[in-house]
DOZA-41496 format. One record per residue (C-alpha): residue in three letters; x, y, z. Coordinates in steps of 0.05 Angstrom, whole numbers, padded with zeros to 5 digits, always signed. Layout:
<rs>
ALAXYZ
...
</rs>
This chain:
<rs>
UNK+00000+00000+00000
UNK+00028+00064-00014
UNK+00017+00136+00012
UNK-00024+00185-00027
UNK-00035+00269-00019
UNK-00100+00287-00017
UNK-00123+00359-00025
UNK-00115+00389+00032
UNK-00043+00396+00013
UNK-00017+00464+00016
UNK+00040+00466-00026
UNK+00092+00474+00032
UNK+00136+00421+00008
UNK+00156+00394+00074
UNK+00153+00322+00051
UNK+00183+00324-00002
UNK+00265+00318+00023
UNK+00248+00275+00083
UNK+00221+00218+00025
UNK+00282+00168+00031
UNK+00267+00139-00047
UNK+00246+00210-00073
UNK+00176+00193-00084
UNK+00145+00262-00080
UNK+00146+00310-00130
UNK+00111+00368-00139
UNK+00052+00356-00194
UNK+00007+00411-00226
UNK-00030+00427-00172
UNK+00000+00391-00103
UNK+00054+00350-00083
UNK+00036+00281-00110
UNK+00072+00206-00087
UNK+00097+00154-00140
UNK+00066+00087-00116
UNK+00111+00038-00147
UNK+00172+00088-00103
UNK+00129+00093-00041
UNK+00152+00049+00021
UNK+00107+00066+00059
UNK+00157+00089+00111
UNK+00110+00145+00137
UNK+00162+00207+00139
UNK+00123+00250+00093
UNK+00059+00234+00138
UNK+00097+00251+00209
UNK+00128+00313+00173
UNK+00063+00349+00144
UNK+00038+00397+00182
UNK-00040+00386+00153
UNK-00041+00313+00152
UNK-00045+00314+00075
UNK-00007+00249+00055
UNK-00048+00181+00085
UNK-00050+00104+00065
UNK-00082+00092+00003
</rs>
């Protein structure tokens, strides 16, 4: 299972660097995860400050 940003995402880019196989990237309108690159190591969840990125 892999993580996924939903839209309450606002852009801060806090998760991005702390993703350890540089999952995240910043898509057209949020930050967006790469599921076949997703862990599921939870970083990008403890690091967000609006609770954006959750288990699929």
């Amino acid at each position: 299972m892999a993580y996924v940003i939903n839209e309450a995402c606002i852009n801060c880019g806090a998760c991005e660097p702390e993703c350890p196989t540089h999952a995240i990237t910043l898509g057209e309108e949020m930050y967006v995860v790469d599921a076949a690159a997703c862990v599921d190591c939870g970083a990008c969840a403890s690091i967000c400050p609006v609770d954006a990125p959750h288990l699929d």
